[in-house]
C-alpha positions as CSV (number, residue, x, y, z in Angstrom):
1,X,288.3,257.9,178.7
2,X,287.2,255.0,181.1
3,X,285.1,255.2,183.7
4,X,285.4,253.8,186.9
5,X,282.1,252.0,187.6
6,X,281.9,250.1,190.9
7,X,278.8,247.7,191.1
8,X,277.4,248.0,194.7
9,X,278.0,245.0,197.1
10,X,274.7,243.6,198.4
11,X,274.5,243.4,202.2
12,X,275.3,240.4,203.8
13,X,273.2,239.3,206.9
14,X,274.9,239.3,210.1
15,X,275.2,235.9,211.0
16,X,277.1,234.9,207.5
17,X,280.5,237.0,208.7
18,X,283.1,235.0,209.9
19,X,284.7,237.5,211.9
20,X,281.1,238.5,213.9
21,X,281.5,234.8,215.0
22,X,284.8,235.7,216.7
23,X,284.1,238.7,218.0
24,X,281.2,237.2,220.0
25,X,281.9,233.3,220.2
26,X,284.8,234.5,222.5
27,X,282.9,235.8,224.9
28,X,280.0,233.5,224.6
29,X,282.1,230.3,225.2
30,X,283.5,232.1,228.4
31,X,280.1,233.1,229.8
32,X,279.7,229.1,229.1
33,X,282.2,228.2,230.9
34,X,282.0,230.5,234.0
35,X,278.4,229.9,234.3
36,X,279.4,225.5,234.1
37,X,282.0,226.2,236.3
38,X,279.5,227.9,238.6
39,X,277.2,225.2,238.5
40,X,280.2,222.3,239.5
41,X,281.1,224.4,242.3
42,X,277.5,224.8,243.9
43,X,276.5,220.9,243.3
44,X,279.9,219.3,244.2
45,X,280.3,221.4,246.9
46,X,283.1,219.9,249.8
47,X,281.4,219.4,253.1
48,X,281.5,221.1,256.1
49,X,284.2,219.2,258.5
50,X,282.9,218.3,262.2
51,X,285.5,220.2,264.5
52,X,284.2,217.3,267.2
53,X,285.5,214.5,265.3
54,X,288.6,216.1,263.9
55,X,289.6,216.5,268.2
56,X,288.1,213.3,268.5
57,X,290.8,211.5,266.2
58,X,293.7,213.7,266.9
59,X,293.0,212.8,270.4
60,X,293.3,209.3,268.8
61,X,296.2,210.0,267.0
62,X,298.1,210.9,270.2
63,X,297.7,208.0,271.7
64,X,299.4,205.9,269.6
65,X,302.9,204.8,270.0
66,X,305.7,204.6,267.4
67,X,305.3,204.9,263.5
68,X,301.4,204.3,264.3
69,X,301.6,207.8,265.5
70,X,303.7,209.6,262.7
71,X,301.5,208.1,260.1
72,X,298.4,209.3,261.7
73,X,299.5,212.7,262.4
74,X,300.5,212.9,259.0
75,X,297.1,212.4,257.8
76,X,295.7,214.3,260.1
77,X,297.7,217.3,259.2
78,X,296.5,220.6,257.0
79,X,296.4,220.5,253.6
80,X,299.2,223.4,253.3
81,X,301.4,221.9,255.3
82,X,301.2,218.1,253.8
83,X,301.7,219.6,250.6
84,X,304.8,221.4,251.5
85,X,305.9,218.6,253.3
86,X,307.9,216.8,249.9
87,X,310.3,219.6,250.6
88,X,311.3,219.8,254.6
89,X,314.1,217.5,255.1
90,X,313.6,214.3,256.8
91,X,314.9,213.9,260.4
92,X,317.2,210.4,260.6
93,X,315.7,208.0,263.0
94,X,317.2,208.6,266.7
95,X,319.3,205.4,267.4
């Protein structure tokens, strides 16, 4: 007859398991990364935009004559339009 004899396994500390690492390096590294991504957004903030000055040069902008104009308007123009501008067709020039 043989008998099954198991030797007990000694207990490992915590931080020598590879798979604790990956069960809480996950999350660690994106608490990392919300908390960097936090930080960019409060100290590179964009600035606050002067409605003054923005009537200011689109009262400018109107002024001018020709492509002067167009090219100033078109800078002057919201960011959500300007980007979806690639895909409005272009007028042809009035002869």
């Amino acid at each position: 007859m043989t008998s099954n004899s198991t030797d007990p396994v000694p207990p490992v500390a915590w931080w020598s398991v590879p798979h604790m690492w990956m069960v809480v390096g996950g999350p660690v590294v994106v608490v990392i990364a919300a908390i960097a991504t936090a930080v960019i957004a409060v100290k590179y903030q964009d600035p606050v935009l002067n409605k003054n000055d923005y009537e200011r040069d689109l009262k400018a902008a109107h002024a001018l004559e020709g492509k002067a104009r167009e090219a100033a308007l078109f800078n002057m123009m919201p960011a959500g339009q300007a980007r979806n501008h690639a895909t409005t067709q272009v007028a042809p020039p009035a002869n």
